[in-house]
N, C-alpha and C positions, 0 to 999 in steps of 0.2 A: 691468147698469146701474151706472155709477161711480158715486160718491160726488159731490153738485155741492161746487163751490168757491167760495168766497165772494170778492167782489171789488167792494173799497172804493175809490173813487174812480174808476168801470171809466167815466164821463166823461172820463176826464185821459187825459194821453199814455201814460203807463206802462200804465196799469189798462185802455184801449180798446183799446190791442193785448193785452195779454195775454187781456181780454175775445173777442177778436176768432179767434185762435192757440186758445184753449178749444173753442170752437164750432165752430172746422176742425177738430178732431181728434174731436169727438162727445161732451165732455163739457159737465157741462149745469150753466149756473153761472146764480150767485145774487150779484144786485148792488144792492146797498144807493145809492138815487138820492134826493137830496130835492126832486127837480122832475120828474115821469115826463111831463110834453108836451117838455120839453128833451130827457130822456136819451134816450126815442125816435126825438127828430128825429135825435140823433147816434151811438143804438147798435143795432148789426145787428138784423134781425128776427125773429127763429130762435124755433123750437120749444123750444127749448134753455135759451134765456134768461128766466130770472123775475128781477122788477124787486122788490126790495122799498123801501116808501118810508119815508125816516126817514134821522136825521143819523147819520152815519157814526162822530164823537167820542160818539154819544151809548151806553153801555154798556149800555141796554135793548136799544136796537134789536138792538146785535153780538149780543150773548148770546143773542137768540131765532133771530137770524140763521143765526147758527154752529152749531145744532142739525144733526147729521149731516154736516157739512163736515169733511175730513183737509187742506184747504189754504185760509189766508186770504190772499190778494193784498193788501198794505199800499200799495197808489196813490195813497193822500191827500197830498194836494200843496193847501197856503195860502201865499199871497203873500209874498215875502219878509218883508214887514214885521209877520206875523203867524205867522210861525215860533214864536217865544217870545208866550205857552207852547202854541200850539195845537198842534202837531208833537209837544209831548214828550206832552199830554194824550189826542191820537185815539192814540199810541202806545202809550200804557200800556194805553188799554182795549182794542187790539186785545191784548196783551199777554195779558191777562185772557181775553178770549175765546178763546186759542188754545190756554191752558191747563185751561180751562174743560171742553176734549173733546179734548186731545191731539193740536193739529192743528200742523203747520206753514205757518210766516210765512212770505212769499216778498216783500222785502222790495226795491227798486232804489236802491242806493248811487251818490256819487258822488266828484267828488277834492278836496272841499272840504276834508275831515278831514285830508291831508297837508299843506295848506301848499303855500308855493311849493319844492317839489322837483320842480329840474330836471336835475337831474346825467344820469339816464338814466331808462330806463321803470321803473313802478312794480310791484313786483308785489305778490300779498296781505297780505306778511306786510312789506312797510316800514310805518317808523314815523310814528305819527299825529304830526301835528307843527301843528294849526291855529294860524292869526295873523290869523283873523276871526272874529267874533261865529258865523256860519252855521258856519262850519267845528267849534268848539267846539259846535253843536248838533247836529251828526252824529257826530259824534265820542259824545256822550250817547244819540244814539238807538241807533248800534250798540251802545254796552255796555247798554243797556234790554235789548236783543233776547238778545246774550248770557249776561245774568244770567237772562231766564225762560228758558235752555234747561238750567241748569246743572242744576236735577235730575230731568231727565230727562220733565217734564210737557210740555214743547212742544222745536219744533227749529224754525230760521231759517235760510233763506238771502240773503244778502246780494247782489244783484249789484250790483258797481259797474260804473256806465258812464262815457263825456264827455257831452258835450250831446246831448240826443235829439232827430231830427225825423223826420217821416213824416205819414201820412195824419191820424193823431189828435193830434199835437204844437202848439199852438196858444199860442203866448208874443211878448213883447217882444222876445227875439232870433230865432226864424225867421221871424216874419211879414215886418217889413223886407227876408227874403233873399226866401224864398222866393214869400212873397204878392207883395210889388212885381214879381218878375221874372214871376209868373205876369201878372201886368197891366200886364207892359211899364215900370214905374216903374223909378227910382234903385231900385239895392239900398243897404240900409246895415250898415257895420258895422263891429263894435269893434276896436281896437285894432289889433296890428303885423300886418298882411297875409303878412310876410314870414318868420314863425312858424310848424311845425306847429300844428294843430288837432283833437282829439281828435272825433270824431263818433258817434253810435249811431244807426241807424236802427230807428225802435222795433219795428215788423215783426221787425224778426232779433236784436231784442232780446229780444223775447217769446219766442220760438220757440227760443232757445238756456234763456232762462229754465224754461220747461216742460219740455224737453229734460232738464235740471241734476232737475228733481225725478223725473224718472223712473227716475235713477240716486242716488236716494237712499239708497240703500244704501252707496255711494263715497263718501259725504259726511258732516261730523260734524256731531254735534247744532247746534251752532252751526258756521256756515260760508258765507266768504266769497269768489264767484269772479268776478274781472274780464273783463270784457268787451271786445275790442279793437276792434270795430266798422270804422271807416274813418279812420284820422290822413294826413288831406290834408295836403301839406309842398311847400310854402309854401302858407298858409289861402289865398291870394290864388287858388288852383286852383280851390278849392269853387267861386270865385264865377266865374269863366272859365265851369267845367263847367255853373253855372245858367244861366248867360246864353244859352250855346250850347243846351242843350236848352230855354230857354225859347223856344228860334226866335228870338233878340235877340242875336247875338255880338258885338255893340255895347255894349249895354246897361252903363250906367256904375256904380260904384260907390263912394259914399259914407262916407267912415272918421270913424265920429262919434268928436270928439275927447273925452276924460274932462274935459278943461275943462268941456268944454259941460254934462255931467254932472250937474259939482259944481253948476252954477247954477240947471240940471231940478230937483235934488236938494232945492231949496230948497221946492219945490214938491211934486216928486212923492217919497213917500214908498218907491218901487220904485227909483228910478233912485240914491237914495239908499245902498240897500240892493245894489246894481250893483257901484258906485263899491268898494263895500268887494273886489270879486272881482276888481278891475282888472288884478291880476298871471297872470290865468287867458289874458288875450288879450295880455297882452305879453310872456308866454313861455309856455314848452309844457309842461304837466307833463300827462303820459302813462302811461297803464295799457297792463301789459304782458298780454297773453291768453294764456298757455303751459298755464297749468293745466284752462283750459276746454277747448284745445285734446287735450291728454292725456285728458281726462272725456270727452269728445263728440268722438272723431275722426272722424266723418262729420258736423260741422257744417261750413256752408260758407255764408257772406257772401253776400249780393245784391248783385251787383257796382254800385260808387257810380253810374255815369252810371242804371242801372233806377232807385236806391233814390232818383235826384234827381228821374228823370221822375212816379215815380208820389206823389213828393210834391206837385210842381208840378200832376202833374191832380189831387191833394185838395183844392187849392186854385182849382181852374174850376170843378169841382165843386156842382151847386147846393147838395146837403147839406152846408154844413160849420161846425164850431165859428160 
């Protein structure tokens, strides 16, 4: 019998697949939920999974949590506009609880920390360069992760991705694509169509994730490895390829303008907090996947038109978010 693994936020998109990828391979995890009629409506029902209830930033819960656990999944994910300080604060106590019993962080990164570098793909070790408030908070939360591993009490791994979607992904930028083309709607979406697109499909997100800790031995105390997932080029294909597997190759799509935005903005306190990443869809700044590839050479992508279909049935789907 393994060890279970603890997993915070195993609701959200990161945390549900990796919840999901646990429980295909037969280990038996432990998921801290503060509404268990929700989390069961949206997480698998396995013999495997124990629900524990209680808040995720809160530092009693983790610490009784993490009893016996060698891996904590950090899936906590709060609204943009609640990043500062809730990000830095569930951080730090997963921080505490991983060093509490020596366990490792399994942590999902993304490219907010560099800034707009576009010159070519990015690999792990370019430099942090943020020119947005999020971006400066990831930038903090990675060196959180790498200062608790510096003496040797806890280890993290970082994976950075682009944008996640799949079965459990559930936001203000896929619904538009992929909810509307599942029910025949306008798709919408940001910016230059005529840009690569960084993608991750969380499914093979998870799974290369899990994968990275089984060869922990290859990897250092602190360590971060990029994800290459799916970079559609020109974006304007993603939505081609939705349309036609939605059974709609018609089906039109809608480039919401950052005008329109700024005026949301006034209003809605997310679209606001958007507006600040706007260089993310009008040019392409790309993670390059060399080192994962080298780590895990028998991993192998879900080819995009599968990872677009079996988004779109999560979303016929009567269970979902």
């Amino acid at each position: 019998m393994s060890a279970p693994v603890l997993v915070l936020g195993a609701t959200g998109g990161f945390g549900g697949a990796v919840t999901r990828e646990l429980l295909r391979r037969g280990y038996p995890v432990r998921a801290v939920v503060r509404d268990v009629t929700r989390s069961r409506r949206v997480l698998p029902d396995h013999p495997d999974l124990t629900l524990v209830v209680g808040d995720a930033a809160d530092a009693d819960t983790q610490s009784q949590a993490v009893q016996g656990c060698r891996v904590i999944v950090h899936g906590v994910s709060y609204p943009y506009h609640r990043w500062v300080p809730a990000m830095e604060r569930v951080t730090a106590t997963v921080v505490a609880a991983a060093r509490s019993v020596g366990a490792t962080i399994l942590f999902p990164g993304n490219v907010y920390g560099f800034g707009p570098q576009t010159a070519g793909r990015l690999a792990e070790d370019a430099p942090d360069r943020p020119t947005t408030r999020k971006g400066a908070v990831r930038v903090g939360l990675e060196a959180a992760l790498r200062k608790a591993t510096s003496d040797g009490r806890a280890r993290a791994l970082v994976v950075r991705a682009g944008d996640f979607y799949g079965p459990t992904v559930r936001n203000g930028l896929v619904d538009p694509i992929f909810g509307n083309a599942a029910r025949g709607r306008t798709m919408r979406a940001l910016g230059d169509l005529d840009r690569a697109h960084q993608w991750a499909f969380a499914p093979d997100l998870a799974r290369a994730a899990v994968d990275l800790l089984g060869v922990a031995g290859r990897l250092r105390p602190f360590d971060v490895v990029h994800f290459e997932g799916h970079v559609v080029s020109p974006h304007r294909e993603l939505f081609q390829r939705v349309a036609r597997l939605a059974g709609k190759p018609r089906l039109r799509v809608r480039t919401v303008r950052f005008g329109t935005l700024k005026v949301a903005g006034l209003l809605k306190p997310v679209a606001r907090e958007l507006l600040e990443l706007r260089y993310l869809f009008e040019q392409a700044v790309i993670l390059e996947g060399s080192r994962l590839r080298q780590l895990l050479p028998g991993y192998v992508d879900t080819p995009l038109d599968e990872a677009i279909r079996l988004t779109l049935e999560s979303y016929r789907a009567p269970h979902h978010h």
